[in-house]
C-alpha positions as CSV (number, residue, x, y, z in Angstrom):
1,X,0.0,0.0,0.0
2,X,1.0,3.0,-0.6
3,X,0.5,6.9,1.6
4,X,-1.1,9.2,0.0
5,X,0.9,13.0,0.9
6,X,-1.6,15.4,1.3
7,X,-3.9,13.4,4.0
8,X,-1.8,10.4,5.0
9,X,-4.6,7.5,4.1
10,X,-2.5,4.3,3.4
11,X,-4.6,3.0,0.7
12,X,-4.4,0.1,-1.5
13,X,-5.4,1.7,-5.0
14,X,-3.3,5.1,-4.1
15,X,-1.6,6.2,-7.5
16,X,1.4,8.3,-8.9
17,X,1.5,11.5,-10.6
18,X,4.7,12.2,-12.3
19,X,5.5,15.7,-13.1
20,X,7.5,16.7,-16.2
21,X,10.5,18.0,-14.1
22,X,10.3,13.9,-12.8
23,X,8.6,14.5,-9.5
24,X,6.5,11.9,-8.4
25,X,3.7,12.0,-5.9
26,X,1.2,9.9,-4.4
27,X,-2.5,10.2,-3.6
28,X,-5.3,8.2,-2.4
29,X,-8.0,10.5,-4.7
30,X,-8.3,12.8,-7.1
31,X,-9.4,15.4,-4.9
32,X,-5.9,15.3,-2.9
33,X,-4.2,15.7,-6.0
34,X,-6.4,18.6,-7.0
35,X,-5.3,20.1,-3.6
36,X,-1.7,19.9,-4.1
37,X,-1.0,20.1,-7.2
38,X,-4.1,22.2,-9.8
39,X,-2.8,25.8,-10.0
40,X,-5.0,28.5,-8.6
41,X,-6.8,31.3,-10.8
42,X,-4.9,35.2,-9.8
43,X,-7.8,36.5,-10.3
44,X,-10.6,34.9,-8.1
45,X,-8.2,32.4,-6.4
46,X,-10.0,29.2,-7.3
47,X,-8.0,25.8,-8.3
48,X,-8.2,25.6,-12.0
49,X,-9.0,22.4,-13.0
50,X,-10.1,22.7,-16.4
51,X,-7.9,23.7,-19.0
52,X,-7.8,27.2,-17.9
53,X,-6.3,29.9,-19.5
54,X,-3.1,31.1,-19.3
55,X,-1.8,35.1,-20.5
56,X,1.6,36.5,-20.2
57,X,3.0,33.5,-17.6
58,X,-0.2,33.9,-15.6
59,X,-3.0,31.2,-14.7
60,X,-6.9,32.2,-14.5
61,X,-9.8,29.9,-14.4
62,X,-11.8,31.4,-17.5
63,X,-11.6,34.0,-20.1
64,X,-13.7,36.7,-17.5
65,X,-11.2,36.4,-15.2
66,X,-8.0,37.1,-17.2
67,X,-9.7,40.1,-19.1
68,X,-10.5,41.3,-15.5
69,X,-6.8,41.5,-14.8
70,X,-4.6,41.4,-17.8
71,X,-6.2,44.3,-19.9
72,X,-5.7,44.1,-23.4
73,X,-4.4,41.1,-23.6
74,X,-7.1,39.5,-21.6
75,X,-9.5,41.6,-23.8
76,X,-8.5,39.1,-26.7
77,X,-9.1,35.8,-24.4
78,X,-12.1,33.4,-25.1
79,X,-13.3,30.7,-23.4
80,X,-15.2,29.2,-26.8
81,X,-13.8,29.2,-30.3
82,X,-16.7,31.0,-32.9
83,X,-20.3,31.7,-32.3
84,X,-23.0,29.9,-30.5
85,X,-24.7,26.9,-32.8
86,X,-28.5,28.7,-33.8
């Protein structure tokens, strides 16, 4: 069995997540590995756990909250690509 790091449960289907800089960590659920490892939105401080969006080397949950911060460049930030089906 293996510990999971963020609450300590010894559980038998814990799993690893291996970073790209070859880090490995272990958790017990995904929620754990939300909590240590999902990057949090500068804007509204929520984890992103989507896909996010990401302008000038910074992290925000949606497009609203990078064009609330990051101006002009924000301004050009969507969170769909084209229009909405009729």
């Amino acid at each position: 069995m293996a510990t999971c790091e963020v609450c300590g449960n010894d559980y038998w289907m814990a799993f690893e997540v291996r970073t790209v800089n070859g880090a490995t960590h272990t958790f017990d659920s995904f929620e754990c590995a939300i909590q240590k490892m999902a990057p949090i939105c500068e804007h509204c401080q929520t984890k992103i756990v989507g896909h996010g969006v990401e302008v000038s080397g910074r992290f925000f949950c949606c497009a609203h909250c990078a064009r609330a911060v990051e101006g002009s460049q924000g301004a050009e930030v969507r969170d769909a690509v084209g229009a909405r089906p009729a």
